[in-house]
py3Dmol code that shows the C-alpha trace and the ligand (Angstrom):
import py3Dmol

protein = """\
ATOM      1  CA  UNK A   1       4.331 -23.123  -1.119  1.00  0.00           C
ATOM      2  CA  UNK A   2       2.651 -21.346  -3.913  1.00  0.00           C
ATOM      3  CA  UNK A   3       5.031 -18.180  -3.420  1.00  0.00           C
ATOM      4  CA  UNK A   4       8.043 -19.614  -3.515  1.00  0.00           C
ATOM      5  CA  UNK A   5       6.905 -21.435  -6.204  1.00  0.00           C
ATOM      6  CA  UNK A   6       6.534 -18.430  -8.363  1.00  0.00           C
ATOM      7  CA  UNK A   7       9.953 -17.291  -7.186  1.00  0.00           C
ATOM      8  CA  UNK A   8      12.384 -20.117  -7.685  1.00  0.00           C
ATOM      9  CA  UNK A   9       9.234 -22.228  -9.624  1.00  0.00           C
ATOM     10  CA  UNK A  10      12.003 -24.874 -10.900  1.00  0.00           C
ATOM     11  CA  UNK A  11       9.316 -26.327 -12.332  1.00  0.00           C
ATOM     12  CA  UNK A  12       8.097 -23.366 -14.623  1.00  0.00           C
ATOM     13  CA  UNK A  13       8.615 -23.165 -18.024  1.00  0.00           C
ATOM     14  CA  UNK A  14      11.947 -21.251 -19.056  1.00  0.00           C
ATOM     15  CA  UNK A  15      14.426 -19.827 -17.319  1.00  0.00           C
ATOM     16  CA  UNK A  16      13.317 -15.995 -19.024  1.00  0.00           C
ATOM     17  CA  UNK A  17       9.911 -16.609 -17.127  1.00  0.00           C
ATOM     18  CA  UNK A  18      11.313 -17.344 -13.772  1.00  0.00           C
ATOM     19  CA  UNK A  19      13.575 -14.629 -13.996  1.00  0.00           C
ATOM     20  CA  UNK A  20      10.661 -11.744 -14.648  1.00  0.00           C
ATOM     21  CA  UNK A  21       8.458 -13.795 -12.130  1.00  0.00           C
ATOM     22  CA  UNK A  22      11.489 -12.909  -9.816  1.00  0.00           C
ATOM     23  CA  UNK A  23      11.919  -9.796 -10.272  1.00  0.00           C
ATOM     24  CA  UNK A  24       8.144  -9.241  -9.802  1.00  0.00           C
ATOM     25  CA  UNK A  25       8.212 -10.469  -6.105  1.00  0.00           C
ATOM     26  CA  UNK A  26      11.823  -8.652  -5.472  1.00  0.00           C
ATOM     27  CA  UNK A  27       9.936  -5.119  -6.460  1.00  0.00           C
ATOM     28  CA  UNK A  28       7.150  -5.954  -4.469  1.00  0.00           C
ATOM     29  CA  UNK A  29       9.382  -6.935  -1.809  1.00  0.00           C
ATOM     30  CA  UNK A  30      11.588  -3.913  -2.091  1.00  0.00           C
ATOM     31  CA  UNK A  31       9.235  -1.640  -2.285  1.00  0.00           C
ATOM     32  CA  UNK A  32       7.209  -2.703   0.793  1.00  0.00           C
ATOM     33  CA  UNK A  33      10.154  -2.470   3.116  1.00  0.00           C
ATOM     34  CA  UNK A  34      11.132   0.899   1.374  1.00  0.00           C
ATOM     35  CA  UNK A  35       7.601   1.649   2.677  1.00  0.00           C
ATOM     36  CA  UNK A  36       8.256   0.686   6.142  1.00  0.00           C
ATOM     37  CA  UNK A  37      11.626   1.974   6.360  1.00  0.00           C
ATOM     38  CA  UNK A  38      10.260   5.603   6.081  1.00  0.00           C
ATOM     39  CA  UNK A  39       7.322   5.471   7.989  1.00  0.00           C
ATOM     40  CA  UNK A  40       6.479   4.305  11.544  1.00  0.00           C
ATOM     41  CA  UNK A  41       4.038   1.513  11.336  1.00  0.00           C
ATOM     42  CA  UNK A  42       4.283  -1.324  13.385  1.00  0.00           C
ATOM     43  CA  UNK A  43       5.305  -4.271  11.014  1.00  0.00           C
ATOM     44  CA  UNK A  44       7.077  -7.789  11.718  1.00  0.00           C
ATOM     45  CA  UNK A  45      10.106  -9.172   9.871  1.00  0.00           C
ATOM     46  CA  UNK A  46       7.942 -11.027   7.882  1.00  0.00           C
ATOM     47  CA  UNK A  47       5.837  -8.040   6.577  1.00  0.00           C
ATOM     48  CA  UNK A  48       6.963  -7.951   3.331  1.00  0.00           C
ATOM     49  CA  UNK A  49       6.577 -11.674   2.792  1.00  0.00           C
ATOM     50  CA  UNK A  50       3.255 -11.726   3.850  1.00  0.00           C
ATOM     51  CA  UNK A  51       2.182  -8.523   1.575  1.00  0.00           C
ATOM     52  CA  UNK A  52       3.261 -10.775  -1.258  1.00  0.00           C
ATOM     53  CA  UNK A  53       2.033 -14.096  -0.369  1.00  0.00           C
ATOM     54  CA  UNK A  54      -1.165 -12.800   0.430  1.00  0.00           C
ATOM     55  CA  UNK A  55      -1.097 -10.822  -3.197  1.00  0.00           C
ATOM     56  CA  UNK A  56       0.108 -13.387  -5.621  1.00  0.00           C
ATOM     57  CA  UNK A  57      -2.198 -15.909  -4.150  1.00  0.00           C
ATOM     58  CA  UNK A  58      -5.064 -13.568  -5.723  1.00  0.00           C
ATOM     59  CA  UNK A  59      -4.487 -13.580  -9.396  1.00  0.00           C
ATOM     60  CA  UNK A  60      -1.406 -16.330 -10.161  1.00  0.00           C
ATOM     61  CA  UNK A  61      -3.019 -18.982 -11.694  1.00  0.00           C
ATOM     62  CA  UNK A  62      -6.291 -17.259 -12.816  1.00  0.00           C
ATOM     63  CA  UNK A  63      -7.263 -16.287 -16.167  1.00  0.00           C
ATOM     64  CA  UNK A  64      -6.200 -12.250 -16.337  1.00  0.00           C
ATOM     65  CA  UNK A  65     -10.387 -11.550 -17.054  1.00  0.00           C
ATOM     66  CA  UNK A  66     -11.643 -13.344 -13.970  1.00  0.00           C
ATOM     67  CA  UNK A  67      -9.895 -12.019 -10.546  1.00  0.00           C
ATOM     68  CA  UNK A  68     -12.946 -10.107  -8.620  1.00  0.00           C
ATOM     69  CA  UNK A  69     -11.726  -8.067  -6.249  1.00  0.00           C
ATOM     70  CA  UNK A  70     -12.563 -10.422  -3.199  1.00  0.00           C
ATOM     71  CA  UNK A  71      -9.542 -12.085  -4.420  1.00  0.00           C
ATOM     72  CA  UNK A  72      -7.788  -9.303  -2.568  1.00  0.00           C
ATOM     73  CA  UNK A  73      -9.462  -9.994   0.881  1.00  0.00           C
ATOM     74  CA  UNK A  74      -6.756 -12.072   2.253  1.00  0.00           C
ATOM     75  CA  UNK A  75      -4.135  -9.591   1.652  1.00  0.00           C
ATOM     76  CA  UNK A  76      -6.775  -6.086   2.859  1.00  0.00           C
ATOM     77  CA  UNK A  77      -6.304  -8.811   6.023  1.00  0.00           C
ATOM     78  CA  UNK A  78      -2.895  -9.433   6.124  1.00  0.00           C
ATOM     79  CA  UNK A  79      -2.207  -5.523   6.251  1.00  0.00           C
ATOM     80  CA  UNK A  80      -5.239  -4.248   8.372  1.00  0.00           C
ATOM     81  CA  UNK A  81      -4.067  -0.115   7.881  1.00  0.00           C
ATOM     82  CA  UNK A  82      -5.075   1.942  10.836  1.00  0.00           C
ATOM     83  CA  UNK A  83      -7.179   4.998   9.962  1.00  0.00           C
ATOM     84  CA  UNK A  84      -5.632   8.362   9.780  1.00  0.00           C
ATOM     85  CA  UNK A  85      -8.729  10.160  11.028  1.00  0.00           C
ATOM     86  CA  UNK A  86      -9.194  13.935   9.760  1.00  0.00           C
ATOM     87  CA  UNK A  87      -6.129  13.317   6.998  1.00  0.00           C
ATOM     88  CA  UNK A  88      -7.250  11.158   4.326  1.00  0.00           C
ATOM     89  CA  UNK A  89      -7.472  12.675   0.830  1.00  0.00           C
ATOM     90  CA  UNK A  90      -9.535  10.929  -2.075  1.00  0.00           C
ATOM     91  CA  UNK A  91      -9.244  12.002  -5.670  1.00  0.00           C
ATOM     92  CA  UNK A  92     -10.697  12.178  -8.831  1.00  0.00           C
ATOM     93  CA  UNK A  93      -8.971  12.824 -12.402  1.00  0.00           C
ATOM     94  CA  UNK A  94      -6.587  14.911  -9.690  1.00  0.00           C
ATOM     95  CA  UNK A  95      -3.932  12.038  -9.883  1.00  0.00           C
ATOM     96  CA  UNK A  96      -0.740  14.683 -10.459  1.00  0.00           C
ATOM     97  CA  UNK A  97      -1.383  17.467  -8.141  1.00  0.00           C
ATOM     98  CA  UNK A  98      -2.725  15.749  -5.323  1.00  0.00           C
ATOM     99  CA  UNK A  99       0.427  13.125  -5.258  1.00  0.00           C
ATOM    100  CA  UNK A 100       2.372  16.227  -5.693  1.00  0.00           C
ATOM    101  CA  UNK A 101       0.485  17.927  -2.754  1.00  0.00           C
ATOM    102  CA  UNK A 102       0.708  15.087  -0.245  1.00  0.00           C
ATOM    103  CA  UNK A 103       4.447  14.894  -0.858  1.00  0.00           C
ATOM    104  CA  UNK A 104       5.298  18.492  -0.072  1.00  0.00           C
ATOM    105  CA  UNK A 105       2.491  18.206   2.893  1.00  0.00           C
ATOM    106  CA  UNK A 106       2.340  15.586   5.582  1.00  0.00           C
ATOM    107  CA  UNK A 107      -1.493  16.801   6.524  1.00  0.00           C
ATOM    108  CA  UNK A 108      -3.071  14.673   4.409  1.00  0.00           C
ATOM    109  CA  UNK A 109      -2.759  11.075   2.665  1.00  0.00           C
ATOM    110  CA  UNK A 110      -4.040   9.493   0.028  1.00  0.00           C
ATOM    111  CA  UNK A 111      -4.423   5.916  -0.792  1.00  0.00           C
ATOM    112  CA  UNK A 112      -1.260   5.458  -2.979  1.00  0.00           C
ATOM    113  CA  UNK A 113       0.381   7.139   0.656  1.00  0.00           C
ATOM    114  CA  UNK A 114      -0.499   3.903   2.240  1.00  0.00           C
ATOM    115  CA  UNK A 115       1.467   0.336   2.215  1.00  0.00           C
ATOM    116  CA  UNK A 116      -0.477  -1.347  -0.478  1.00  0.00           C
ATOM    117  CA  UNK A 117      -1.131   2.052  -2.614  1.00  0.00           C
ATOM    118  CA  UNK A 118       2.358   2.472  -2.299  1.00  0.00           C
ATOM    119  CA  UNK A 119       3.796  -0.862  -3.418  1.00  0.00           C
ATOM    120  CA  UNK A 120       1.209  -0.864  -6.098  1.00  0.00           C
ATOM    121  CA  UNK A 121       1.032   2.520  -7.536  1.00  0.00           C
ATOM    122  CA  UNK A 122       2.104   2.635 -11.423  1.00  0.00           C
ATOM    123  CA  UNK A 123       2.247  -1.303 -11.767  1.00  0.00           C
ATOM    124  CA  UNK A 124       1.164  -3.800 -13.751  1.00  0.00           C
ATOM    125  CA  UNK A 125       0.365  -7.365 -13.048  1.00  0.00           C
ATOM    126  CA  UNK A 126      -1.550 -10.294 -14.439  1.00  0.00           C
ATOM    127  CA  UNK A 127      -1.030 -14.521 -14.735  1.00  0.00           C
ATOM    128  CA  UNK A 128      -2.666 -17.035 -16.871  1.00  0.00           C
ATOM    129  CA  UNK A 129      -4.711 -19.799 -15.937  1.00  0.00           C
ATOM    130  CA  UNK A 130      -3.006 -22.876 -14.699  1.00  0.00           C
ATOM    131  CA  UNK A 131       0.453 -20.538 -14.788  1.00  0.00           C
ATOM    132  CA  UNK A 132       2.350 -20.140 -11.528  1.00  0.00           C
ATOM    133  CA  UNK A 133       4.013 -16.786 -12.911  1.00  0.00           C
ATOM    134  CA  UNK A 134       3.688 -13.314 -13.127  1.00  0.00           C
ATOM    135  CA  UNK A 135       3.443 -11.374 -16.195  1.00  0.00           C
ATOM    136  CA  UNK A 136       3.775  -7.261 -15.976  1.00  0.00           C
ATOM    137  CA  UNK A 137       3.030  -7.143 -20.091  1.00  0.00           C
ATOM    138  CA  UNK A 138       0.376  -8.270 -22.548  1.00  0.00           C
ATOM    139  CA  UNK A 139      -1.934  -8.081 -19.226  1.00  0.00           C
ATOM    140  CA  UNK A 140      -5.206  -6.741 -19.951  1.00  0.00           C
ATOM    141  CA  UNK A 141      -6.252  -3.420 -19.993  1.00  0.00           C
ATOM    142  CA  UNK A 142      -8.113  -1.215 -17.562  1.00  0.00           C
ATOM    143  CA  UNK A 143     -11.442  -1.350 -19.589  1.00  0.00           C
ATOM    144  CA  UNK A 144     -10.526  -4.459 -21.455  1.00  0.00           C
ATOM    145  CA  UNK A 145     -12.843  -6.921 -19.270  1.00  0.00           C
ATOM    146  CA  UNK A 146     -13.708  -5.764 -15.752  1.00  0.00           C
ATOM    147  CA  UNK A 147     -12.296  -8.324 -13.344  1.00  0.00           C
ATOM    148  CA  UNK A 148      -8.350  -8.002 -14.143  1.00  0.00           C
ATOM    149  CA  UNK A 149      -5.995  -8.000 -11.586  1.00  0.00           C
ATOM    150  CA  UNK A 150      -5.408  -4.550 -11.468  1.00  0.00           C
ATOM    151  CA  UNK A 151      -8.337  -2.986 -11.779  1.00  0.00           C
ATOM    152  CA  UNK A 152      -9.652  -5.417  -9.016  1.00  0.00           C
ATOM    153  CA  UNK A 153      -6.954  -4.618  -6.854  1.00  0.00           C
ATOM    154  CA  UNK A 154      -7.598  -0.858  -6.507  1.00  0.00           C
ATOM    155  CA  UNK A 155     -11.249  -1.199  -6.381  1.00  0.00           C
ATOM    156  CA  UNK A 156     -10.529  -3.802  -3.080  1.00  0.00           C
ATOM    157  CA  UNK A 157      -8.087  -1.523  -2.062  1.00  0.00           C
ATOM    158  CA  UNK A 158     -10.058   1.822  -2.439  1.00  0.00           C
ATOM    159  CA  UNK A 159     -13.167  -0.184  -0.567  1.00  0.00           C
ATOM    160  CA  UNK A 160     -11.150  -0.643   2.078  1.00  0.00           C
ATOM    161  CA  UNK A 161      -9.579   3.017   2.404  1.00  0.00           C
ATOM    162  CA  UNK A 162     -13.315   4.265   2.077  1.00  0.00           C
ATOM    163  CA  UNK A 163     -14.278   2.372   5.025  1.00  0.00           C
ATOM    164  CA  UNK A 164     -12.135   3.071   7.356  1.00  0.00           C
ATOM    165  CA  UNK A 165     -12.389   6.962   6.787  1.00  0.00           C
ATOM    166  CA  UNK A 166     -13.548   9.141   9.821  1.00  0.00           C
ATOM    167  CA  UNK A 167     -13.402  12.690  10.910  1.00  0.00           C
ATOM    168  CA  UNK A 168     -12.784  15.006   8.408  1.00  0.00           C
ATOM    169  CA  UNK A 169     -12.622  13.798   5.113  1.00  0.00           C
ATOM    170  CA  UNK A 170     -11.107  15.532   1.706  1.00  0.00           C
ATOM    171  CA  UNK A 171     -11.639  14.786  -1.816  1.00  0.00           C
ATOM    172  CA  UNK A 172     -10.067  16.920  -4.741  1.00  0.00           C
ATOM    173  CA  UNK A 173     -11.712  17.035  -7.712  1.00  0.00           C
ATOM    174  CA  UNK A 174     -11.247  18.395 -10.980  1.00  0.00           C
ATOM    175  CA  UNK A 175     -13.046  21.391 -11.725  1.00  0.00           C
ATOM    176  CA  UNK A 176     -11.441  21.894 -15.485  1.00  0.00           C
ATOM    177  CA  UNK A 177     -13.815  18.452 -16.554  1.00  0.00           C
ATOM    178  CA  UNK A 178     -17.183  18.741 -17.281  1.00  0.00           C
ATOM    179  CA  UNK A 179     -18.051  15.372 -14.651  1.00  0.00           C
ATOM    180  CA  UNK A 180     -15.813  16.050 -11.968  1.00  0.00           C
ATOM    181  CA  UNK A 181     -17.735  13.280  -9.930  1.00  0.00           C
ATOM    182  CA  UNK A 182     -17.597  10.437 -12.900  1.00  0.00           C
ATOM    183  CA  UNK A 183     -20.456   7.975 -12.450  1.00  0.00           C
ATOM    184  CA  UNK A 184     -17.877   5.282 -13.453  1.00  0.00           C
ATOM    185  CA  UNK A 185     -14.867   6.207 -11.455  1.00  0.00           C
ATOM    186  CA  UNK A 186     -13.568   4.326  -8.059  1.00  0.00           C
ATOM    187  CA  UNK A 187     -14.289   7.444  -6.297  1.00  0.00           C
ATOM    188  CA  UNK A 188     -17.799   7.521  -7.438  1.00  0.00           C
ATOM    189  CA  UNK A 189     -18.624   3.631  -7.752  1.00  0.00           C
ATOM    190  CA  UNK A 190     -16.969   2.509  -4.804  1.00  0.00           C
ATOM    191  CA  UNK A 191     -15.535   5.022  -2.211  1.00  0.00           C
ATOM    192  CA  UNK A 192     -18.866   7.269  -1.501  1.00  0.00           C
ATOM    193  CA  UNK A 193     -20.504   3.930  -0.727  1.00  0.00           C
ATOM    194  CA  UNK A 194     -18.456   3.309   1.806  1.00  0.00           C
ATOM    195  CA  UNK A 195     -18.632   6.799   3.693  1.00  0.00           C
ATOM    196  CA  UNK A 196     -20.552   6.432   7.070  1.00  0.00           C
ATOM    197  CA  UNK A 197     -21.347   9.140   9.881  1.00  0.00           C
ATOM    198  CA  UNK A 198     -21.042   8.994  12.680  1.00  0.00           C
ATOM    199  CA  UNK A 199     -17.482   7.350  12.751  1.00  0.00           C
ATOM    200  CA  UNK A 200     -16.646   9.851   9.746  1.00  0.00           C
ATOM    201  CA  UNK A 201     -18.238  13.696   9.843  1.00  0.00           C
ATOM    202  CA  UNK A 202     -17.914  15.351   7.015  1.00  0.00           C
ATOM    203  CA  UNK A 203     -16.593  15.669   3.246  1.00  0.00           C
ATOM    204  CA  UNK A 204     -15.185  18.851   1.730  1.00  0.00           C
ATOM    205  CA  UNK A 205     -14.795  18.889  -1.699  1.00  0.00           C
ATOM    206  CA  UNK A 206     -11.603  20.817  -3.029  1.00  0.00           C
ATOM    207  CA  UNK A 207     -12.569  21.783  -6.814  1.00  0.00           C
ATOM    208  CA  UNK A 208      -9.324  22.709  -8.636  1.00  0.00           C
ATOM    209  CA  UNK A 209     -10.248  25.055 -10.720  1.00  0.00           C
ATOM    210  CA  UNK A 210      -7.854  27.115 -13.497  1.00  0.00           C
ATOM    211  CA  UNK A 211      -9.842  30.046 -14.315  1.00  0.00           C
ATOM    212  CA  UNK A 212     -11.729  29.777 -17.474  1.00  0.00           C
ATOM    213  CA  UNK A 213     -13.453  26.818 -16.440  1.00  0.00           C
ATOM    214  CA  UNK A 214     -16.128  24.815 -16.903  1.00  0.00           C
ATOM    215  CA  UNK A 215     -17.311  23.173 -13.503  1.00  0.00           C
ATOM    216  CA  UNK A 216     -17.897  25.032 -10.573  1.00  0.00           C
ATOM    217  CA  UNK A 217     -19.598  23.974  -7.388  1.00  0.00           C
ATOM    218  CA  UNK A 218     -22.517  24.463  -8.385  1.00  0.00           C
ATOM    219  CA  UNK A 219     -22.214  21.819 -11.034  1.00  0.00           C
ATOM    220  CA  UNK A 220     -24.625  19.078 -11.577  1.00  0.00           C
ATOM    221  CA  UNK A 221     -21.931  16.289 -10.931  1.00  0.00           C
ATOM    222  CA  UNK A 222     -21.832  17.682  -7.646  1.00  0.00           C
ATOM    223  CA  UNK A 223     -25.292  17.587  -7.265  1.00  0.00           C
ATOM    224  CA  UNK A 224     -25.135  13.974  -7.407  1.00  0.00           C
ATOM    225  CA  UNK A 225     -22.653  13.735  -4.978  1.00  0.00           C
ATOM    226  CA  UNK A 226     -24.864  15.230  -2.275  1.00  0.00           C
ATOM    227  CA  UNK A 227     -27.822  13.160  -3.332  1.00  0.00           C
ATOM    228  CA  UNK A 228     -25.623  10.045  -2.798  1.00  0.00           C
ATOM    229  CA  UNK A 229     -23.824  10.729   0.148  1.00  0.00           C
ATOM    230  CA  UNK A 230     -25.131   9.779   3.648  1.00  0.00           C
ATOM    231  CA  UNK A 231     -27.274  12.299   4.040  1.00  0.00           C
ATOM    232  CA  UNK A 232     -26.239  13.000   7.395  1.00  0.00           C
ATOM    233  CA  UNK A 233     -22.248  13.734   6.710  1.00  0.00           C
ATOM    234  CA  UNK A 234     -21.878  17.002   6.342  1.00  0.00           C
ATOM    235  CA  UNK A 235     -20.984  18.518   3.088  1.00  0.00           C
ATOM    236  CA  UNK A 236     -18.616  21.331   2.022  1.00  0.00           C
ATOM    237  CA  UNK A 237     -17.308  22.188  -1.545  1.00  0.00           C
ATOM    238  CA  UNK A 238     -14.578  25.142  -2.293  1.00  0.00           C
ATOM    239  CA  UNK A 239     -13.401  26.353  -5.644  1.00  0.00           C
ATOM    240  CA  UNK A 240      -9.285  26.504  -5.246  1.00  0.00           C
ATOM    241  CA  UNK A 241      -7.094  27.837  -8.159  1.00  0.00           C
ATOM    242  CA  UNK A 242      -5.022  25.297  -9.041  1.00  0.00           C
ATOM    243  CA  UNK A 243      -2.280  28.132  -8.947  1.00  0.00           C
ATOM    244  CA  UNK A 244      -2.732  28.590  -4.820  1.00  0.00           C
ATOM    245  CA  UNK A 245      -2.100  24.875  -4.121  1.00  0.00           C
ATOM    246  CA  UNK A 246       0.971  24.960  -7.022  1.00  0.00           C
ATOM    247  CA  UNK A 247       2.285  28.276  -4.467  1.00  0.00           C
ATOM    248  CA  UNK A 248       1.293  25.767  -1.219  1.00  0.00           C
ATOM    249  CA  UNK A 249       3.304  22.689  -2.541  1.00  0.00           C
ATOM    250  CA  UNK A 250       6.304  25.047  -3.527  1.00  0.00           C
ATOM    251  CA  UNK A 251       6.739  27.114  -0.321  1.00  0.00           C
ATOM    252  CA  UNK A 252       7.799  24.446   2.821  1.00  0.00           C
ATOM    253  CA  UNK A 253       6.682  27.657   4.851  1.00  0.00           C
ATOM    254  CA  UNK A 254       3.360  27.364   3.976  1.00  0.00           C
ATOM    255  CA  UNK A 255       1.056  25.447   6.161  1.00  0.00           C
ATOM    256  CA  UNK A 256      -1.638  23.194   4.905  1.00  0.00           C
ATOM    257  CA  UNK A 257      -4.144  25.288   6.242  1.00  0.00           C
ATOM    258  CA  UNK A 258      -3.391  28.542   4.190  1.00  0.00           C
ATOM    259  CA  UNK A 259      -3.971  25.957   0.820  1.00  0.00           C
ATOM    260  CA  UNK A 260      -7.157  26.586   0.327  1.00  0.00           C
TER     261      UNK A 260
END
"""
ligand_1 = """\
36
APR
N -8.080 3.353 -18.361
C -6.901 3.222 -17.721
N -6.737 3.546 -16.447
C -7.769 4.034 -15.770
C -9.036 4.224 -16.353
C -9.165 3.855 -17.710
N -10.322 3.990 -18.374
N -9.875 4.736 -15.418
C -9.155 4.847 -14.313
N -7.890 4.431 -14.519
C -6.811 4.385 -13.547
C -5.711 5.313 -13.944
O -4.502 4.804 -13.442
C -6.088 6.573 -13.228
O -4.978 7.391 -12.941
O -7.314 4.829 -12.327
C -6.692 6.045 -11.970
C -7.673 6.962 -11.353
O -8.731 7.263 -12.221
P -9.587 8.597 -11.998
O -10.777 8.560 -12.892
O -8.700 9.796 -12.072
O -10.054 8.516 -10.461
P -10.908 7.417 -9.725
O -11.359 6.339 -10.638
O -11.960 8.104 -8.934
O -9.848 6.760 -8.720
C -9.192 7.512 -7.718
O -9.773 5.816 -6.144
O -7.881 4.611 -5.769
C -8.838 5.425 -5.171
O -8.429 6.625 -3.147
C -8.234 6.662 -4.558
O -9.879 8.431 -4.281
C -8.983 7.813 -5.209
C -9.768 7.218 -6.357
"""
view = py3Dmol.view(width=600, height=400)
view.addModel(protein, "pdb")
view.setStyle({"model": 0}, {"cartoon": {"style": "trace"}})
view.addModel(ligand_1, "xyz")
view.setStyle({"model": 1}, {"stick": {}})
view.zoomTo()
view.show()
């Protein structure tokens, strides 16, 4: 119905508009059996279709300033991940090196490792109320007005990852910042919430640090961190030169455990 709508909408308004909404679905669509192509997860021939059913149907049609992210329920459904227990890496104002890391490492994954972080990663979406297409420009920005479709999506998304963590759990952070845990990022506002013993144990904190710098450990950030954090999940925090994981990603040789 509503997706094929967007698709071959003979009904929209120009053929330039039906076109882009097009192309929209086929990079979803592409990009989500890329995904499944390369790793082993049990998926149907229908996947894909799902995936983008379920994701139009949460912001197509809305005004760009009012999808929350329970829009994005459906489709958290639709995909229902299974936890990589001990191997899931969170982030924070780490975005480069940790991508980088989890590329050259198969240890550890972070969210944009996963189906939906994957297909989503570096995109940009919105619609327009009463619209049946897809727009990729003029879409609000991140801090623009809180409930656009993007934003929503990876705080749904990151809620979701965050819950379902267990065992061991990593997070690098950014020890050249003065906040390396940001009140207002996802990691801080949503993902920390979500930790829970006893299904997950612990969470070690990998501060990249390049010398000269200005957080540490011992920083006050941090400090919050271990006030807000179930207090009975263990905590851990290491200072790693940004250099050692650089020499880590570089040498196939090197195991994840001689990283930090
Ligand atoms: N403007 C534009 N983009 C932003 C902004 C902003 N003000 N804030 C965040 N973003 C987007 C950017 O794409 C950025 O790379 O979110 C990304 C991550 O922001 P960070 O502050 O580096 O980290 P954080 O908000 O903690 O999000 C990363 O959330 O998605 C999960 O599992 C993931 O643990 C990870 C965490």
């Amino acid at each position: 119905g509503v997706c094929l709508g967007i698709a071959f909408g003979h009904r929209s308004s120009g053929p330039k508009n039906d076109r882009f909404a097009g192309n929209f679905k086929t990079v979803i669509i592409s990009k989500c059996k890329a995904y499944l192509g390369l790793n082993e997860e049990q998926s149907s021939e229908n996947t894909c279709e799902k995936v983008w059913d379920a994701f139009s149907g949460a912001y197509v049609g809305r005004d760009p300033c009012d999808v929350p992210m329970e829009a994005y329920d459906s489709l958290i459904h639709a995909v229902n991940p299974k936890a990589a227990c001990n191997r899931m890496l969170f982030w924070s104002q780490t975005k480069d090196i940790v991508h980088q890391f989890t590329e050259a490492k198969k240890c550890l994954l972070t969210l944009e490792d996963t189906l939906l972080g994957f297909i989503m990663d570096n995109l940009t979406w919105c619609s327009k109320n009463g619209s049946k297409e897809t727009f990729s420009t003029g879409c609000p920005g991140w801090s623009e007005c809180e409930k656009n479709p993007v934003r929503s999506f990876w705080n749904r998304v990151s809620a979701a990852f965050a819950e379902s963590a267990c065992g061991e759990v990593t997070v690098m952070l950014n020890g050249s910042v003065d906040t390396p845990f940001r009140a207002n990022s996802i990691f801080a506002s949503i993902e920390v919430k979500k930790f829970s013993s006893p299904k997950m144990r612990a969470l070690n904190v990998i501060l990249v640090t390049r010398g000269n710098d200005t957080a540490n450990c011992e920083n006050d950030s941090l400090q919050n961190l271990q006030a807000v954090l179930d207090p009975t999940l263990k905590y851990t925090c290491t200072e790693v030169h940004r250099s050692k994981i650089m020499d880590c990603i570089s040498d196939p040789d090197k195991p994840c455990g001689a990283c930090w």
